[in-house]
VOMARDO-675208 format. One record per atom (N, C-alpha, C): residue in one letter; x, y, z. Coordinates in steps of 0.001 Angstrom, whole numbers, plus 500000, padded with zeros to 6 digits. Layout:
<atoms>
AXYZ
...
</atoms>
This chain:
<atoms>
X500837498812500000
X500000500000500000
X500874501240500000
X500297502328499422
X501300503683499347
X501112504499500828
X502153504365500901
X502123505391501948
X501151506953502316
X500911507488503088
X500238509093502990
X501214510007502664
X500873510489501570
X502086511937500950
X501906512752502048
X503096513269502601
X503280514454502790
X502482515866502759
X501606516835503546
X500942518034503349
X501784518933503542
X501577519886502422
X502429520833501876
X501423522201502381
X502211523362502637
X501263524148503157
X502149525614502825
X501641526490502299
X502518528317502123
X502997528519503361
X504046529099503760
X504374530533504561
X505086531500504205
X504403532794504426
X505437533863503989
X506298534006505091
X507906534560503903
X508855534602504564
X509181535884503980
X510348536621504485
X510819538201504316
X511478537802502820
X510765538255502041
X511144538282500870
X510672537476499735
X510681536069500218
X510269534883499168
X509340534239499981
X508786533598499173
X507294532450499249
X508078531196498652
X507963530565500165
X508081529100500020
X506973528405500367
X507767527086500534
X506847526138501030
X507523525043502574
X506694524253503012
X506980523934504357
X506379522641503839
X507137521244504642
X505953520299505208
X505339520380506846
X504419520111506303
X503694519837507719
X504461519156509022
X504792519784509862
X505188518936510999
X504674517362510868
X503434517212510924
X502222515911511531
X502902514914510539
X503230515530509080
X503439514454508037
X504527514256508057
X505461515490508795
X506693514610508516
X507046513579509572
X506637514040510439
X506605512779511660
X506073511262511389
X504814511362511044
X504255510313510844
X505018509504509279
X505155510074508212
X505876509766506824
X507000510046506597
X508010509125507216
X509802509850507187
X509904509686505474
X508819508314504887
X509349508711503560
X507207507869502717
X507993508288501468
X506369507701500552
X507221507104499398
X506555506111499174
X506566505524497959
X505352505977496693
X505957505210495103
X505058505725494055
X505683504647493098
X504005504373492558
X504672503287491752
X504940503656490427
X506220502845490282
X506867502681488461
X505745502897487515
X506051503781486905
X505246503637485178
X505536502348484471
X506399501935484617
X506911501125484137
X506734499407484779
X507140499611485892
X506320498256486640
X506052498562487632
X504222498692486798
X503656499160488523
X503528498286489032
X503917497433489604
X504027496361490486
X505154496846491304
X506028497321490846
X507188497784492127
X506992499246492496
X507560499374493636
X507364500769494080
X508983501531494927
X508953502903494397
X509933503301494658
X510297504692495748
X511279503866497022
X510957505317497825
X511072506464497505
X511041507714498099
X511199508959497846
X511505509335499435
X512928509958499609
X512815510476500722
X512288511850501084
X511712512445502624
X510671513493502658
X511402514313503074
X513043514448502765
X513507515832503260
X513561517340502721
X513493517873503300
X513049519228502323
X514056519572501042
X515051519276501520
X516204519663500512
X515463519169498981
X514862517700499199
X514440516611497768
X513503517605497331
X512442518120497797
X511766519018497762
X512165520241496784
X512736521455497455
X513502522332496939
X514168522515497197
X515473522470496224
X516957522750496881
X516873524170496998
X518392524473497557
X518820526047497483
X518194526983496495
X518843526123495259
X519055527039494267
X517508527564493770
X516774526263493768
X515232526461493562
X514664527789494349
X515017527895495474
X514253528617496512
X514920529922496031
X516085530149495663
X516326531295495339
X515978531973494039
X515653531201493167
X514776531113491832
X513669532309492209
X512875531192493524
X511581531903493383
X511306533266493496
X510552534109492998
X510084535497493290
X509748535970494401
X510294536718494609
X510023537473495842
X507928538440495494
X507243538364496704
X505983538801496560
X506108540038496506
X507028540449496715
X507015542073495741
X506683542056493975
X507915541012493564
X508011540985492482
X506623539964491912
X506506539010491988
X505253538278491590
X503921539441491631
X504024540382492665
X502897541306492366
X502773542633490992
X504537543168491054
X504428543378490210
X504177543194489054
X504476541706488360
X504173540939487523
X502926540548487014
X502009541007488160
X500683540517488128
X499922542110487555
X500475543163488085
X499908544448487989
X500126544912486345
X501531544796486355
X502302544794484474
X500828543769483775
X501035542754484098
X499878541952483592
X498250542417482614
X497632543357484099
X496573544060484310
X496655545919483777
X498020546295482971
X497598547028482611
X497199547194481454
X496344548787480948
X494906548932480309
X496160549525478796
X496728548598477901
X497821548430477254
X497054548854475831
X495858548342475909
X494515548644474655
X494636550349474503
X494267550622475647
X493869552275476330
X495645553244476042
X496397552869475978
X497166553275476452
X498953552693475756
X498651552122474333
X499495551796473903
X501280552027473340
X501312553143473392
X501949553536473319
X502909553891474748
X502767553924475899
X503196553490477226
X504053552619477865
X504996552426478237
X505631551337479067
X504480550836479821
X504001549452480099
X503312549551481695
X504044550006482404
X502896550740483883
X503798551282484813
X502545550695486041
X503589550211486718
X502832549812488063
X502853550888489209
X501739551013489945
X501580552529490995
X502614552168492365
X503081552646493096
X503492552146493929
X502631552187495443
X501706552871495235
X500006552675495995
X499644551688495812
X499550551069494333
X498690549678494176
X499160548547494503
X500751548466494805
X501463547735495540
X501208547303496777
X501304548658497643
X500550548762499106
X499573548348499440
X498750548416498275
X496542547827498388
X497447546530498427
X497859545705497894
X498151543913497872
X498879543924498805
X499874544197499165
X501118543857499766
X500788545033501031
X500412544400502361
X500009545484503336
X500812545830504301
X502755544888504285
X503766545125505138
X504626546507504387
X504337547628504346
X505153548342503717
X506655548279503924
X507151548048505117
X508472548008505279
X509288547185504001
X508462545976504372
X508695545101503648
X509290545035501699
X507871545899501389
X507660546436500331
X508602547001499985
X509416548243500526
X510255549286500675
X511676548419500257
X511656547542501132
X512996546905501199
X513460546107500259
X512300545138499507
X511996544643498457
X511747545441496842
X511597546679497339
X511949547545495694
X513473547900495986
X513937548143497138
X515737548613496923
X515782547397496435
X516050546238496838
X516719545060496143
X516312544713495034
X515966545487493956
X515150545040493016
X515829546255492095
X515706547059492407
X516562548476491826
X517634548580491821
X518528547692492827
X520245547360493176
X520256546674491898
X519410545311491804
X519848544175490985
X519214544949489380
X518875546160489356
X518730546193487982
X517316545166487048
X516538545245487883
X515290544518487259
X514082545783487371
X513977546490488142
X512956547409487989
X513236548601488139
X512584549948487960
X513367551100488036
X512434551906488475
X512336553035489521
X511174553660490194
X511570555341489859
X510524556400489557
X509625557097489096
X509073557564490161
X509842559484490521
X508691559894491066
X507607560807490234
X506809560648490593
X505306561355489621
X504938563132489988
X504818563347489292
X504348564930490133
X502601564863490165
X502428563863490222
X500462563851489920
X500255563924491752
X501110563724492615
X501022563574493843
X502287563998494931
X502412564147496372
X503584563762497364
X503863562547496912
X503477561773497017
X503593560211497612
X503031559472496260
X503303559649495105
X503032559406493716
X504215558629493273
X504738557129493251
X505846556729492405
X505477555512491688
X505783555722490521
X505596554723489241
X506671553578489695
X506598552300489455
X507494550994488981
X507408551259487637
X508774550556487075
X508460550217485269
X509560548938485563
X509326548007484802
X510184546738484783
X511309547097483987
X513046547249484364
X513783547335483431
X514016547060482072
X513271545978481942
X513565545587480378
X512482546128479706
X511624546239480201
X510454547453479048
X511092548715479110
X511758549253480143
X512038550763479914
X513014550774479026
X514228549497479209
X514795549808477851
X514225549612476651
X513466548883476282
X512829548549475102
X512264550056474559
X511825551088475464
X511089551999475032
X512332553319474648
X513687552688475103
X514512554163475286
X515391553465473715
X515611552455473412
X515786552054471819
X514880552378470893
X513820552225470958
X512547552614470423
X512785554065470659
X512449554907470596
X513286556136471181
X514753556889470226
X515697556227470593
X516787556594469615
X516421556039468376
X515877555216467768
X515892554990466679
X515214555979465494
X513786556299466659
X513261557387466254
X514005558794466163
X514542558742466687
X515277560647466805
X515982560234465444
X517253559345465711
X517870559143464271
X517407559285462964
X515935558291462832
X515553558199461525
X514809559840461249
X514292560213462189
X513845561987461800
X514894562886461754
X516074562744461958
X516956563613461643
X517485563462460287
X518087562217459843
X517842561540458394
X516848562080457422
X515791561606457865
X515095561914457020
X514688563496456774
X514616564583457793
X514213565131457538
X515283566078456676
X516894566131456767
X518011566425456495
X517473566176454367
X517220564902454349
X516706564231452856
X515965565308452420
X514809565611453075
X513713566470452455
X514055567465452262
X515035568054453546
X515760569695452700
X516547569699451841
X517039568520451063
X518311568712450188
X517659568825449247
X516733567518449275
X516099567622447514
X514793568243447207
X514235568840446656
X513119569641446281
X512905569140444710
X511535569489443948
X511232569623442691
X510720570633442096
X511136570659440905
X511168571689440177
X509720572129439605
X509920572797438505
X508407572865438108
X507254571772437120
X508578571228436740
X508265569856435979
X507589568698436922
X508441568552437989
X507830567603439360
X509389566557438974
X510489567200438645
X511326566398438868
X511986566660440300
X512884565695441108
X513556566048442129
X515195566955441559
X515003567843442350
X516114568711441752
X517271568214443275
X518400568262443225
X519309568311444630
X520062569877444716
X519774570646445559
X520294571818446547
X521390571669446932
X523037571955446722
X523783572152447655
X524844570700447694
X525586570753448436
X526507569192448409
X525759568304449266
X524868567106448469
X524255565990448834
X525202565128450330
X526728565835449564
X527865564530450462
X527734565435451824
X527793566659451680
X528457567531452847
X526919567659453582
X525692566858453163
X524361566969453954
X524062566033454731
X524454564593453975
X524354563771454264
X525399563360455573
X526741563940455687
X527563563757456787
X527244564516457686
X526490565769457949
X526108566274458770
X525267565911459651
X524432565035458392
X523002564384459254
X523071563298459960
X524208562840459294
X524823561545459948
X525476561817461671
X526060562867461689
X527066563682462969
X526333563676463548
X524964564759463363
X524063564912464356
X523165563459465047
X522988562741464369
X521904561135464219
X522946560653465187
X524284560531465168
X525286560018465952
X525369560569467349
X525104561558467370
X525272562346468878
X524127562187469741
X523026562086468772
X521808561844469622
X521629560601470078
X521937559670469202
X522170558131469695
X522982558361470829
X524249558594470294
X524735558468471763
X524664558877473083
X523581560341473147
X523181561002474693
X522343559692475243
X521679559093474251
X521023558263474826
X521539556564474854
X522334556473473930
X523351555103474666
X524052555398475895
X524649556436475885
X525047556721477680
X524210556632478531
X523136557111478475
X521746557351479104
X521598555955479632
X521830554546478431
X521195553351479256
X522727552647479571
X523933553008478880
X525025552112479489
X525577552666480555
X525599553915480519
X526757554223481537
X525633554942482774
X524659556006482826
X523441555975483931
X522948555218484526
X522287554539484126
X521502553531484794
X521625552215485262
X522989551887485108
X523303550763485860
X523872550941487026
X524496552845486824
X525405553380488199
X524611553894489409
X523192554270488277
X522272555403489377
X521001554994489243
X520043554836490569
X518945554337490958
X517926555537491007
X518492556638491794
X517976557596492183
X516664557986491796
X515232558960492116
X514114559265491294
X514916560778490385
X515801561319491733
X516192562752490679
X518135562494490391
X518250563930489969
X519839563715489791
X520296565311489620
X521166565635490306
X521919566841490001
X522615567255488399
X522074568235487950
X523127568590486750
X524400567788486423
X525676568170487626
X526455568423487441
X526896566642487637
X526270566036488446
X526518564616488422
X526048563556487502
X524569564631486735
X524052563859485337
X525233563780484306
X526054564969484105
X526781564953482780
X528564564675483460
X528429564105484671
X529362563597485368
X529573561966484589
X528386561143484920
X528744559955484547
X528315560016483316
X527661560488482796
X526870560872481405
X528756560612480197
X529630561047480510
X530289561505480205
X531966560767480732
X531718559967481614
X532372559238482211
X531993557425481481
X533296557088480942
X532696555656480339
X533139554620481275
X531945553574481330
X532164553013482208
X533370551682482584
X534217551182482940
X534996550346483845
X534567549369483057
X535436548506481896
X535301547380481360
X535583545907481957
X534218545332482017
X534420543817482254
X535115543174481732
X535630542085482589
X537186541402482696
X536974540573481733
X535876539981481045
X535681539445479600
X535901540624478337
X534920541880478715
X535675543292477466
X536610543453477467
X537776543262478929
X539277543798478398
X540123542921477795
X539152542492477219
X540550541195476135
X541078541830474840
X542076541662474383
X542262542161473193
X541220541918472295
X540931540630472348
X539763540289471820
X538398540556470963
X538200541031472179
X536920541885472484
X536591543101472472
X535434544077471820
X535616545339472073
X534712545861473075
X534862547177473380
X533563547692474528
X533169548695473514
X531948548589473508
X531086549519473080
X530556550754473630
X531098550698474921
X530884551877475441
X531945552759475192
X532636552591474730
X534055553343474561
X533726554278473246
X532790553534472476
X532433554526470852
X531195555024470944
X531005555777472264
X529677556566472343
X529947557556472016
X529568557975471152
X529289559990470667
X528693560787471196
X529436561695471794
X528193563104472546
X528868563873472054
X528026565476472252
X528382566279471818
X529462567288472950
X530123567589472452
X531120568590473139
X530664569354473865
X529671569773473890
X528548570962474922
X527999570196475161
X528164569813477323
X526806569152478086
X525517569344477807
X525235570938477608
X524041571441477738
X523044570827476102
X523786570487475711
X522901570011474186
X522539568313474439
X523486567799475273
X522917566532475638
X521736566677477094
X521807567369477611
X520406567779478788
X519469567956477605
X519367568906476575
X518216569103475570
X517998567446475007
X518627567015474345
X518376565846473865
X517807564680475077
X517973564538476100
X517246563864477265
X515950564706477905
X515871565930477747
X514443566442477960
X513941566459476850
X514232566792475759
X512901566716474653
X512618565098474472
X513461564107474877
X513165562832474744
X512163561891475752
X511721562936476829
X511135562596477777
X511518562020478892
X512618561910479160
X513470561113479696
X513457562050481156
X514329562927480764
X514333563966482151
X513378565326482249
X512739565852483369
X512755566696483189
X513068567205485016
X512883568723484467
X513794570048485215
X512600570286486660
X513407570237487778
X512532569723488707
X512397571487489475
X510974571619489515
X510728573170490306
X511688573423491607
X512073574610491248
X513187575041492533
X511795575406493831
X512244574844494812
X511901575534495856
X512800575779497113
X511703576263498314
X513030576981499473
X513748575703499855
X513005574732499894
X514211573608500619
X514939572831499427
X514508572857498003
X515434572747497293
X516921572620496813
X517853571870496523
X519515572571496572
X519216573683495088
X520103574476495651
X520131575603494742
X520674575532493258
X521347573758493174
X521622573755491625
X520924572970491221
X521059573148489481
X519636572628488675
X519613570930488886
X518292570446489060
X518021569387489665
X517207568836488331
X516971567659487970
X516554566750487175
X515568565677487934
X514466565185487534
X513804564389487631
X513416563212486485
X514009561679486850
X513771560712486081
X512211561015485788
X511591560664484290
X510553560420484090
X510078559235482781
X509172558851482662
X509089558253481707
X507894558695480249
X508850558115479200
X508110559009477770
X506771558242477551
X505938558879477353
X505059558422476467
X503785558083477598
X504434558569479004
X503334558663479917
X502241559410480032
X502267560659479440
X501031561427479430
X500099561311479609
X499591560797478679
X497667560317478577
X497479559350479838
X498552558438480216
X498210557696481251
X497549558263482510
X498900558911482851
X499043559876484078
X497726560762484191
X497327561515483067
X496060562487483345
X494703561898483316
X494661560252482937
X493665559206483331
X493751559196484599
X494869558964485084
X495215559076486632
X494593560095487643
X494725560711487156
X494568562053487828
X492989562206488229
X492392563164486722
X490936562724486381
X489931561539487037
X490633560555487051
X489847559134487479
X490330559443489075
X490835559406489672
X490865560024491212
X489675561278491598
X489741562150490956
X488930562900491148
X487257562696491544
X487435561584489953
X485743561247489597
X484827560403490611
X486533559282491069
X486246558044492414
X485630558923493218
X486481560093493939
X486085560704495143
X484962561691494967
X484748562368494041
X483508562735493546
X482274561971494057
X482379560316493227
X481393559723493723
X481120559232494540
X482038558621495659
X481931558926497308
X481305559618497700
X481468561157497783
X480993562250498190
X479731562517498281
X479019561949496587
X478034562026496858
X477062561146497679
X477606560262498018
X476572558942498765
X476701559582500165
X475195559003500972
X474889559694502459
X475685559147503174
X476689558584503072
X477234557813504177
X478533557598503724
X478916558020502159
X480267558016501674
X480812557104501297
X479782555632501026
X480508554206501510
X479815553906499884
X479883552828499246
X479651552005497966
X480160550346498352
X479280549387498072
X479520548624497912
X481026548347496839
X481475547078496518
X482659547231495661
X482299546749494398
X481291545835494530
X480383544874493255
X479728546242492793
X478892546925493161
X478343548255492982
X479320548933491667
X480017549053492628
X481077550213492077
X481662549371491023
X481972548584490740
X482912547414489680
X482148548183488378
X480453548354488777
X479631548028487257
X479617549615486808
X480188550541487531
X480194552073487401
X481434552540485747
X481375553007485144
X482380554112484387
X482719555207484616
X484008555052485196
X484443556318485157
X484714557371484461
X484649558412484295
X484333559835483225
X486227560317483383
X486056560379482325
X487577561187481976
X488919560409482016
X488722558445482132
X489733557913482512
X489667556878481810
X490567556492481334
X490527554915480276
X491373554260481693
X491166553853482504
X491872553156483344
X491222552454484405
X491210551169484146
X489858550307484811
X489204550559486564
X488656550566487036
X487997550620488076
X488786549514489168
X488695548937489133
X489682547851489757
X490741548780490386
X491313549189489287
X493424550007489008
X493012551538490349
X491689551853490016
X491655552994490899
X491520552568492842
X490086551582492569
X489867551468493880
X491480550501494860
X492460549596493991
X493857549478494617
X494268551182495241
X494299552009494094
X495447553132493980
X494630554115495058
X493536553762495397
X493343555010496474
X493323554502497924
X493125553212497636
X493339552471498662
X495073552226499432
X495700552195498454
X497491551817498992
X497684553660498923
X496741554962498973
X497484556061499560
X496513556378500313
X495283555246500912
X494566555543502364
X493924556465502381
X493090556712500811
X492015557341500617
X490876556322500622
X490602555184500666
X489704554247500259
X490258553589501707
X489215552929502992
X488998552328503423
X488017550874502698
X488883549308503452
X487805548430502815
X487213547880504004
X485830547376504258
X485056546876505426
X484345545531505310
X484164544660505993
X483600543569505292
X481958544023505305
X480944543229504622
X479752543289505554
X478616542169504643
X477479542262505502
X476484541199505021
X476467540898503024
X476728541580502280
X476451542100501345
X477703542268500214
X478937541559500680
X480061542182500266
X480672542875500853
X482228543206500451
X483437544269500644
X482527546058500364
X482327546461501376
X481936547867501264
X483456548407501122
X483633549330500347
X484482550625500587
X484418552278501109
X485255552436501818
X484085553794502378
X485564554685502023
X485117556264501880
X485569557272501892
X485849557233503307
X487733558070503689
X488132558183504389
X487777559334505044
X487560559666505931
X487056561177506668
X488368562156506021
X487854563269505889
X488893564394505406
X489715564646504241
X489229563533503465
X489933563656502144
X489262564243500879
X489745565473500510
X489160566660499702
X489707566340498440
X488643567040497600
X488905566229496173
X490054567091495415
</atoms>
């Protein structure tokens, strides 16, 4: 007869989600048998130590519930609505799932050290910061240079050649001496922004950055790995092109969306300050915004401030392509949205004192 398997049961641990056996089973089942595919007539032990289970390496595999949430949120965003966008996960909507903030906190540094996600502060709020998963943000900052390049190209093309009155193309000027220009410039812009992802962002985490330390490493190439310094081998960071004037590579990272110029105030440092941002966020962000408004709006109006959550699921929000779900997390992880149980469902109630 087969033995009783083993009961397997979750516990969270600081960081990762494993698994445990049951005390009861391991006591009672030091081991289980299972029979051969092959001849099921014989049967073969299995010992019940955890190691057989999951080794080391397995356990370190697994995702940390920071990250599995993020994964889940990237998942759920409104990508239809909003295509052109990196997903960006809220760092409120984090908080609605994940209710140990410390935790949370500690679990995005290690996540931002190791170069897998990259955090965004927002000006839609204080306490406003975007996630974006590293490898989409680069995907969007190639996407990005390729574009600047090919419009400088091209548009360089359209001023050379013109047509005449016939509708032939006539050429303006030295084709060679247009074409290398356009090329110089296409080169420099690539490269504010190949520095931007080789030599920035693997050095600096930060949400903002000082001037003088942006076009510090901006400008500084980075320390070749002990596989690049072979004769061998080349580094590619070594043939980045910028332009000789810092200040034209700051233009080329703000018109690219990348940075922008962060309002001086009294507690401010007095030199020019930069704020990471991400391109192509716009329309998102003012869904954001708008759809906060509209939530607490409609709170407001109920006698008691409260909505069921099934209620509210079947509602549209005015002015926001951004699902209902995405809001009631996001006002909830900045403790505008209380949740309550009751006969009837998850009520949500408006928090006392929170003005629209």
């Amino acid at each position: 007869a087969l033995a009783t398997p083993p009961q397997f049961y979750k516990t969270p641990t600081k960081g990762k989600s494993s698994l445990r056996i049951s005390p009861d089973s391991a006591k009672s089942t030091p081991s289980c048998v299972v029979a051969s595919p092959l001849h099921p007539s014989t049967v073969a032990p299995i010992p019940l130590h955890f190691d057989d289970v999951l080794g080391e390496d397995d356990l370190a595999s697994l995702p940390s519930d920071t990250l599995a949430a993020l994964e889940t949120m990237k998942a759920q965003f409104p990508t239809r609505k909003f295509p052109f966008t990196t997903p960006i996960m809220l760092k409120s909507h984090l908080c609605s799932i994940l209710h140990n903030h410390t935790s949370v906190d500690k679990e995005l540094d290690v996540l931002k050290k190791d170069g897998v996600i990259r955090v965004f502060k927002l000006g839609t709020g204080k306490n406003d910061y975007a996630i974006v998963m590293m490898n989409d943000y680069k995907l969007k900052l190639e996407a990005i240079k390729m574009a600047r390049t090919d419009k400088i190209l091209t548009k360089e093309r359209e001023q050379g050649t013109k047509r005449d009155s016939a509708g032939k193309e006539k050429v303006f000027g030295s084709s060679s001496a247009n074409n290398s220009g356009a090329a110089a410039a296409a080169a420099m812009e690539a490269g504010v922004i190949e520095a931007f992802m080789r030599r920035l962002m693997p050095r600096y985490n930060d949400v903002n950055i000082t001037k003088e330390l942006l076009m510090s490493i901006l400008y500084t190439p980075s320390q070749p790995t002990s596989s690049s310094s072979s004769s061998s081998s080349y580094n590619h960071d070594d043939v980045i092109v910028l332009p000789s004037n810092p200040d034209d590579a700051i233009t080329v990272l703000v018109s690219s969306s990348l940075i922008t110029l962060t309002p001086l105030t009294p507690l401010s440092p007095s030199a020019p300050t930069y704020t990471f941002s991400i391109p192509s966020s716009g329309g998102f962000l003012r869904s954001l915004v708008k759809g906060r408004k509209a939530m607490i709006s409609i709170f407001k109006r109920k006698t008691f401030q409260e909505i069921l959550e099934a209620d509210l699921k079947g509602k549209k929000i005015p002015y926001s392509g951004i699902p209902v779900a995405w809001h009631v997390a996001d006002l909830e992880g900045l403790g505008i949205l209380e949740r309550a149980s009751s006969s009837s469902g998850d009520l949500l109630r408006l928090v006392r004192g929170v003005g629209v």
